[in-house]
N, C-alpha and C positions, 0 to 999 in steps of 0.2 A: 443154232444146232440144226432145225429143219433145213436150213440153207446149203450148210455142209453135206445133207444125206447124199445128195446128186454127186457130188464129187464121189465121196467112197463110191457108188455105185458105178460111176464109170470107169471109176479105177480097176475096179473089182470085175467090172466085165472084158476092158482092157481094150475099151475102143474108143478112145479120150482123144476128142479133134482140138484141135488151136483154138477152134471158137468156144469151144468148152470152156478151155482153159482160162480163157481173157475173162469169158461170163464169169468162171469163179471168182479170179481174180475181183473181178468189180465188186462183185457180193461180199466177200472176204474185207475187200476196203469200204462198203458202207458199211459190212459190221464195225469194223472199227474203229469209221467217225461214228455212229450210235454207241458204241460206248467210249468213247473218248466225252460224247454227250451226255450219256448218262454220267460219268465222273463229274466233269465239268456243274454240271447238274446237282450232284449231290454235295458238291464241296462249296457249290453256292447257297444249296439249305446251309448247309453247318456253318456257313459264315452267318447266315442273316439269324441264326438261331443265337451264334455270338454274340452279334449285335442286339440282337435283342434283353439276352441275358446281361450286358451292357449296358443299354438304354434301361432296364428295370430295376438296375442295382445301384446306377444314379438318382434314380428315378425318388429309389428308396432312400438315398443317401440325402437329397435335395428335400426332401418330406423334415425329414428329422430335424435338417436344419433349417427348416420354416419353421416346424415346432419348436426349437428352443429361443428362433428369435422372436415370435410372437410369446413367449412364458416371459423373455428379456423385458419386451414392448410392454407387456403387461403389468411388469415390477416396474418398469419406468414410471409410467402412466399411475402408479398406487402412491408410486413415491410422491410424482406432481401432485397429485391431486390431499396427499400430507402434507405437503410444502403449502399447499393453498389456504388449508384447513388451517394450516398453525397462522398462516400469513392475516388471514379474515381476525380469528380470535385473536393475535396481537392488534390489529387496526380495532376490532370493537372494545379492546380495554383502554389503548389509548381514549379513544373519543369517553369513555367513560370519565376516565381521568381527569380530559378535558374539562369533562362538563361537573362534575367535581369540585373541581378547581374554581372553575366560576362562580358555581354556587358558593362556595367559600368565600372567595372574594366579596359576592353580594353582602353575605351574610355581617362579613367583618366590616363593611360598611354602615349597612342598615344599625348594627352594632356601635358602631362610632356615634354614628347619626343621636342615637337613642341616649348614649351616654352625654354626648354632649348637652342634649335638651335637659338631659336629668340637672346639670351642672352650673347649667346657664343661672347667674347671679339674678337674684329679685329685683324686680323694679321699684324705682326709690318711692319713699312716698311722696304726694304729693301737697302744697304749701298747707292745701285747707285740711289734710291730716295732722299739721303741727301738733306739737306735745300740749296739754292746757296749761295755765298759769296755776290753777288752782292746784294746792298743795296734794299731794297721791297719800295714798293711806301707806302704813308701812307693812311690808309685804313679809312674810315669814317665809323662809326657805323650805321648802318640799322636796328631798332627792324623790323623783321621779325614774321606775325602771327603766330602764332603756327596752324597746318595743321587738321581740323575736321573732317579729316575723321578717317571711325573708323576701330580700326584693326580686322584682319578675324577672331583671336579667339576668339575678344571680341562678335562677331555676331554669332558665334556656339555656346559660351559658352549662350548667352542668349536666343537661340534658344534650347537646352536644357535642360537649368531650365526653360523654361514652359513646357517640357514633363512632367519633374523631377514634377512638381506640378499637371501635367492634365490639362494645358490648350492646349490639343488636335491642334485648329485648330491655334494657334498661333506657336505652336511647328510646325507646319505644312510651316506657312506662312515663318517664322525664318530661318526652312532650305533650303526651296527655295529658298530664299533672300540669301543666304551665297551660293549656287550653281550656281545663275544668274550671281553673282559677282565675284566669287573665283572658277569656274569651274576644276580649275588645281590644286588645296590646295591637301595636303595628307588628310586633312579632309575630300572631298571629297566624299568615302565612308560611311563614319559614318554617314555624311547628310542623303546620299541614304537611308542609313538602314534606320534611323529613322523616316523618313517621312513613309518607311512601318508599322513600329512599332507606328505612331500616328495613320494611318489609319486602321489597325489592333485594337487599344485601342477603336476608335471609331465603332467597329464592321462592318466595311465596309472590311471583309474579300476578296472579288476577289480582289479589288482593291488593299490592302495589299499586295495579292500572286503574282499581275502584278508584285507590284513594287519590294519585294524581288526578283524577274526575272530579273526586271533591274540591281540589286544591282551582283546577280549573272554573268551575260552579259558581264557587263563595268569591271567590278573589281574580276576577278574570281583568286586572286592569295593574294584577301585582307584578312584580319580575322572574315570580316563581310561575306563573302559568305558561311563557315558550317550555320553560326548563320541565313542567310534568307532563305537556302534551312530548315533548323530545324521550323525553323516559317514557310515557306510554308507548312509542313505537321502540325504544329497547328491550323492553318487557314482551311487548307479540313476537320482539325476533326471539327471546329464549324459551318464546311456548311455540315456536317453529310456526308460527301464523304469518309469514313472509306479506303475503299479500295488504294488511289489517296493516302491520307494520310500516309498507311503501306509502301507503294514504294517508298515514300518521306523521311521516316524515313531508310531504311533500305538502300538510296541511301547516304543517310548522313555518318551511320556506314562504308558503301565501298569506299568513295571519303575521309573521314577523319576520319579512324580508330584513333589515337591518339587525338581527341580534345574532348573537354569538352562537345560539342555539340554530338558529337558522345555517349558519355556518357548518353547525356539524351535521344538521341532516344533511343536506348535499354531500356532504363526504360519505357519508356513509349510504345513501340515495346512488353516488358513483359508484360504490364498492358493489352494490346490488345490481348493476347494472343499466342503473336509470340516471340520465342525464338529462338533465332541464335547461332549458333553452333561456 
């Protein structure tokens, strides 16, 4: 507009030369490359204002869906980590089973063993026992009762079939009762064991680990001692004593490399994460 004032004024005075005219001219054309710049100018904010309003609405859109794939990641990640949990507790009942099982097997042997000895025929007598020549007095018939007490494997065996069924505290009472009375039986250990083994089933786990101590202590040369040091490190993993439990397993593989029980620590030594050379 200052630019313009000179023209009116020369117009106005009415002594407007060529050179005037072209100077306006000129002025007249840089105003309007300056605003042809200023347009240019301002339709370049409004685009990058676009762009921007663009770039932030992605910006916001690419947010959200990072949030819902990490809420995704995170349900995935809870689901593994239940898939693991269920996978560990089916591997530690197995091996429980396993070892179960085993003991059973001992048991029914040791069991054979005992009956058989019960069974085994008298030894004949010998010449210089012969009968005498001398005439016998004649003997009067006596019924004699028949004697009610009962025999020691009939009281283990009944003290094991109530483990064999879960009744815990009878299985409990059963082998007490056969160790009050029969302290000397080769049974004797199996008792042991099993009263850890009912008090284990009843999740009174320390008291379990005492008694496999006991078992280990009195009888450390029996087949029940890999089997309660093996259960002592099953007993620290359900009181969550991981570490007590690794030492217990890996004591079992070096005191009885060859037994079944040794077999199962390593598996379950693997499952923990530790692998032995």
């Amino acid at each position: 507009m200052r630019k313009l004032l000179p023209l009116a004024l020369i117009l106005l005075g009415g002594c407007a030369t060529s050179s005037d005219v072209q100077k306006l001219q000129s002025e007249i054309r840089e105003l309007q490359d300056q605003l042809a710049q200023v347009r240019r100018t301002s339709a370049a904010k409004e685009e990058v204002q676009n762009v921007n309003q663009r770039i932030a609405d992605q910006t916001q859109q690419l947010l959200k869906s990072n949030a819902t794939l990490i809420a995704k990641v995170d349900q995935i990640e809870e689901r593994v980590n239940n898939a693991q949990g269920s996978i560990e507790q089916t591997n530690y009942r197995l091996d429980q089973l396993a070892q179960q099982l085993t003991q059973s097997q001992h048991d029914i042997d040791d069991l054979k063993a005992a009956v058989a000895r019960v069974a085994a025929p008298a030894p004949a007598p010998s010449a210089s026992a012969a009968a005498p020549t001398a005439p016998q007095p004649v003997m009067t018939e006596v019924n004699v009762p028949a004697s009610t007490s009962e025999n020691p494997m009939e009281v283990y065996q009944a003290a094991y079939r109530d483990y064999q069924r879960g009744n815990w505290d009878l299985a409990l009472a059963g082998f007490r009762d056969f160790l009050a009375r029969y302290p000397e039986s080769e049974l004797a250990p199996n008792a042991e064991y099993w009263i850890g083994e009912s008090l284990y089933s009843q999740k009174k786990y320390s008291e379990a680990i005492d008694q496999f101590n006991r078992v280990v202590d009195k009888y450390p040369k029996s087949d029940k001692a890999p089997a309660a040091l093996l259960k002592k490190g099953y007993g620290y993993l359900a009181m969550n004593d991981r570490p007590r439990a690794i030492v217990q397993f890996q004591y079992v593989v070096h005191e009885y490399p060859n037994s079944r029980e040794a077999a199962l620590a390593k598996d379950r030594l693997r499952q923990l994460g530790i692998n032995l050379q």
